[in-house]
C-alpha positions as CSV (number, residue, x, y, z in Angstrom):
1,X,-28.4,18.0,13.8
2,X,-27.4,21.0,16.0
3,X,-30.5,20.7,17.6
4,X,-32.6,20.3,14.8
5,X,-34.6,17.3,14.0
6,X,-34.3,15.4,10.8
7,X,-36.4,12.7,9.7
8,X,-37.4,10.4,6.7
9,X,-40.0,13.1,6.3
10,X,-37.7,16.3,6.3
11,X,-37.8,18.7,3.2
12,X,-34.3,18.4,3.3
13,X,-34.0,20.2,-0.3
14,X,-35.5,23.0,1.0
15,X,-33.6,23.0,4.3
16,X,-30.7,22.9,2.5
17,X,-31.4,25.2,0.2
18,X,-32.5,27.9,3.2
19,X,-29.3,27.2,4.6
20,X,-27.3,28.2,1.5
21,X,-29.3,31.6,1.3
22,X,-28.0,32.4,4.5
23,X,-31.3,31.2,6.8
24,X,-29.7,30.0,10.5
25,X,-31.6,26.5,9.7
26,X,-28.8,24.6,11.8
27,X,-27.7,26.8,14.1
28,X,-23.9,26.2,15.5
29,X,-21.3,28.4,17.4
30,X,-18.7,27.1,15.7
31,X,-19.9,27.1,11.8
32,X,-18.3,30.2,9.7
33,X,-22.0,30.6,7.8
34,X,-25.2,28.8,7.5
35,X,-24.2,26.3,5.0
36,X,-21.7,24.7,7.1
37,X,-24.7,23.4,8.8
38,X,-25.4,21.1,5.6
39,X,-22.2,20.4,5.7
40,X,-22.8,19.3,9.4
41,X,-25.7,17.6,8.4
42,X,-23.9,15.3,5.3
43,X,-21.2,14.3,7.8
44,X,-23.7,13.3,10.4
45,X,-25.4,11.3,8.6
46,X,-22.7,9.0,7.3
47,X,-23.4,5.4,7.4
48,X,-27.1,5.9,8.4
49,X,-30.8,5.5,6.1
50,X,-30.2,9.3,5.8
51,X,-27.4,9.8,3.8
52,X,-28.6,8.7,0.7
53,X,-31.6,11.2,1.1
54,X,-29.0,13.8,2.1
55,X,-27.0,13.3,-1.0
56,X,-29.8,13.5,-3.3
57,X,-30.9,16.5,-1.5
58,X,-27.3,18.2,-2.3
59,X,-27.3,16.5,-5.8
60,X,-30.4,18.4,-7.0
61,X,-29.3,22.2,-5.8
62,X,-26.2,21.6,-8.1
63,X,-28.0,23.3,-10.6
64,X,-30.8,25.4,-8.4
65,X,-31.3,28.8,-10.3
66,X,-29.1,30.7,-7.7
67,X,-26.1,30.5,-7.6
68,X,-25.5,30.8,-4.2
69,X,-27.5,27.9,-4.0
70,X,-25.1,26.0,-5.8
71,X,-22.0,27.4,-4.7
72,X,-23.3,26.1,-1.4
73,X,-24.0,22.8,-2.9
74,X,-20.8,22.3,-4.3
75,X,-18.8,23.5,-1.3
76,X,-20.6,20.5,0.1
77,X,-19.6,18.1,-1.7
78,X,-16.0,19.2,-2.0
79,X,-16.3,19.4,1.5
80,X,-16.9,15.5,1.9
81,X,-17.1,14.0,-1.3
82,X,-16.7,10.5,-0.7
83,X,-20.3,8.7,-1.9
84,X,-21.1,11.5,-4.7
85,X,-20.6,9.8,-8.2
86,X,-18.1,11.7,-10.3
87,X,-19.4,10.2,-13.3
88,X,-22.5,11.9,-12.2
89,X,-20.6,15.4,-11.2
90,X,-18.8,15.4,-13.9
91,X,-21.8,14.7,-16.4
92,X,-23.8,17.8,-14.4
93,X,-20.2,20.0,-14.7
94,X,-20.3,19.5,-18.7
95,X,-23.7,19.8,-19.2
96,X,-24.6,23.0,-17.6
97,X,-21.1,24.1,-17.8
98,X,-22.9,28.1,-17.5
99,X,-24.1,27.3,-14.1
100,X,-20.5,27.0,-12.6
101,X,-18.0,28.9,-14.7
102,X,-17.3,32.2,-13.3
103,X,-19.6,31.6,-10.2
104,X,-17.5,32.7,-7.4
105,X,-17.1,30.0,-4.5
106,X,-18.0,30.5,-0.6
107,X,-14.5,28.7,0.1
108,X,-11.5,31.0,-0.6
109,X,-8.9,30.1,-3.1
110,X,-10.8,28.4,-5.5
111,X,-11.5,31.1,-8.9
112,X,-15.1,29.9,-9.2
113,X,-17.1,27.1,-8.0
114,X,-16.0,24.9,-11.7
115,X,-12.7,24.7,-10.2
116,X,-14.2,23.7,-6.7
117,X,-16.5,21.3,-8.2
118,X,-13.7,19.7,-10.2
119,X,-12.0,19.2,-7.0
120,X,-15.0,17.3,-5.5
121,X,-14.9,15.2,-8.5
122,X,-11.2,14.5,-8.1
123,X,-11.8,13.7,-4.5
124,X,-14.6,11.3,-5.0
125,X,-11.5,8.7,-6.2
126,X,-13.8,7.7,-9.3
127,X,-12.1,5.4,-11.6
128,X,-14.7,6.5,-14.2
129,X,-12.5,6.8,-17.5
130,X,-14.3,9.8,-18.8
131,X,-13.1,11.2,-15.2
132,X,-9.7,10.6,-15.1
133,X,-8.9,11.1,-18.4
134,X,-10.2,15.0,-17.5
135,X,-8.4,15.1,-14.0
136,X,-5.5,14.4,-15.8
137,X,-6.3,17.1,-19.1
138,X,-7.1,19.6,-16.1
139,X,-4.2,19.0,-13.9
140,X,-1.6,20.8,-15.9
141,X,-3.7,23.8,-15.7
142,X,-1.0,26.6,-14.4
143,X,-3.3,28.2,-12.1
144,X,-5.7,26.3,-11.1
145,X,-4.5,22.7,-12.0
146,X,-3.4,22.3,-7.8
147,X,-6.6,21.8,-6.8
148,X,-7.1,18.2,-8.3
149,X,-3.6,17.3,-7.7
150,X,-4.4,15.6,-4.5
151,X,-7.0,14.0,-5.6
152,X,-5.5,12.5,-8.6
153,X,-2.2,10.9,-6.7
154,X,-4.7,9.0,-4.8
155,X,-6.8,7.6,-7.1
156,X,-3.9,7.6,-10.2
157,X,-0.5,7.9,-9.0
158,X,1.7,5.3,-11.6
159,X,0.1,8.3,-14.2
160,X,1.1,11.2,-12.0
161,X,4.8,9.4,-11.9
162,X,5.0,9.1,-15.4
163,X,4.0,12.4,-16.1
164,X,5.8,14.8,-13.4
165,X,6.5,17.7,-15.8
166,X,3.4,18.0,-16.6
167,X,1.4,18.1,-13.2
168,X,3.9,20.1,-11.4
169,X,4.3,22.6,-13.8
170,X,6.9,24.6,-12.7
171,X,5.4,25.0,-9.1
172,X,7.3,23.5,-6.2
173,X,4.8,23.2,-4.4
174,X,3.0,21.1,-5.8
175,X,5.9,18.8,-5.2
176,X,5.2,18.8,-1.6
177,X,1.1,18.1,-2.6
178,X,2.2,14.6,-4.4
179,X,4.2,13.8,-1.2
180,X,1.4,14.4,1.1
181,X,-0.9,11.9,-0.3
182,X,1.3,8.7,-1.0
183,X,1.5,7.0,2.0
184,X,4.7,4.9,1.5
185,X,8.0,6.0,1.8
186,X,9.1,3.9,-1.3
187,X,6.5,5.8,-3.4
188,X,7.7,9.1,-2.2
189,X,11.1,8.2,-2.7
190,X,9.5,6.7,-6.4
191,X,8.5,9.9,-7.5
192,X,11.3,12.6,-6.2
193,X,13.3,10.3,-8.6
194,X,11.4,11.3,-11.3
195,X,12.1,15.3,-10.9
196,X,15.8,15.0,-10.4
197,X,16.6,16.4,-13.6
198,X,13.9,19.4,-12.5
199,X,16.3,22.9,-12.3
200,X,18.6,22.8,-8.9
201,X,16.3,25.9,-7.4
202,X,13.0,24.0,-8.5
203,X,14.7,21.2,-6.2
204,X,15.7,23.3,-3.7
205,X,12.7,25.3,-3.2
206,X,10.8,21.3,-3.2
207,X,13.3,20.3,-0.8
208,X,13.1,23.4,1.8
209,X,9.1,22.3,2.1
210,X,9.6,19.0,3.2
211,X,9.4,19.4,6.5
212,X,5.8,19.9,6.1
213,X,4.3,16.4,5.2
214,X,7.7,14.4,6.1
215,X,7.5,14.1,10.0
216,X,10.2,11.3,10.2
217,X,13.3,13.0,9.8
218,X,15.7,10.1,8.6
219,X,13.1,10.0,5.4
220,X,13.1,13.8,5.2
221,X,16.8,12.9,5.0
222,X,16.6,10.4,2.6
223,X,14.2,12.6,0.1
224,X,16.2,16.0,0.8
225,X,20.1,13.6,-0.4
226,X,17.5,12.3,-3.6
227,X,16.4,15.7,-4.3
228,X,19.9,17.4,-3.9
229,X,22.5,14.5,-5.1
């Protein structure tokens, strides 16, 4: 990986963690820092006798004693969270809850790497019910509730349309984030119906973001005439 050689007998744990500390263990012109290279390295390894080993690697500096360790570690897996276990994450999240909360994350945006991790867990698509019934607690969450929004119309969207007051809270945008993860025109169409009694400028400001997830126009059309009867 980036012309390093990894094997059944790599130390991958401490690779990784080197990499987090800022060591140039998987050197690349094009990473932003030297924990994109495990990033590099999980994405690599996809589909091969490696991944699993990878994983595990990632799975046990969750909760190394630095924390740029595991803000590393969590970036990760939020990076490409698809095979982590969210039951797992989620288990590791609430029972070393001081490890994460006010731990600030290498990606921007996110207010610490709890958030960030909570995103992973939303993206892993776990049907765990102790997971969704959090993703859907968190959700609402005014400021930080966008992250797992994505990840939660995939994996959950009849609750998402039953519930639009309460995951869009107030934020247009967020609008636009349920659109850009249903995939059929009828679901999209489903749930704009569900926020037509939303405040005309809520609608408006919903309806003026289209554009970005709605490439055909005549169902940009269709959404804008549903959103502004």
């Amino acid at each position: 990986m980036n012309g390093v050689h990894i094997s059944p007998k790599s130390d991958l744990v401490d690779m990784f963690r080197r990499a987090f500390l800022g060591e140039d263990v998987f050197p690349s012109r094009t990473a932003f820092g030297p924990e994109d290279g495990v990033t590099t390295v999980l994405h690599s390894t996809r589909g091969t006798s490696l991944e699993p080993r990878v994983r595990d690697a990632i799975m046990t500096l969750l909760t190394d004693s630095d924390p740029r360790v595991r803000a590393g570690a969590v970036m990760a897996i939020e990076t490409f969270p698809a095979g982590f276990d969210g039951q797992a994450l989620l288990g590791i999240l609430d029972e070393r809850s001081n490890l994460f909360k006010g731990v600030p994350a290498i990606a921007s945006g996110f207010s610490d790497i709890h958030w960030e991790l909570m995103r992973a867990i939303a993206g892993t698509r776990s049907q765990s019910q102790d997971v969704v019934n959090r993703l859907r607690q968190s959700v609402v969450d005014p400021a930080n509730g966008q992250w797992l929004l994505a990840g939660l119309t995939r994996s959950d969207p009849e609750w998402v349309f039953s519930h639009p007051r309460e995951v869009l809270a107030g934020q247009p945008m967020r609008v636009i984030t349920v659109l850009a993860n249903l995939d059929e025109p009828k679901k999209r169409e489903q749930f704009v119906r569900t926020i037509r009694d939303e405040q005309e400028s809520f609608r408006r400001a919903a309806a003026a973001k289209l554009d970005e997830v709605v490439s055909d126009q005549q169902q940009r059309e269709r959404l804008t005439r549903l959103l502004l009867p």
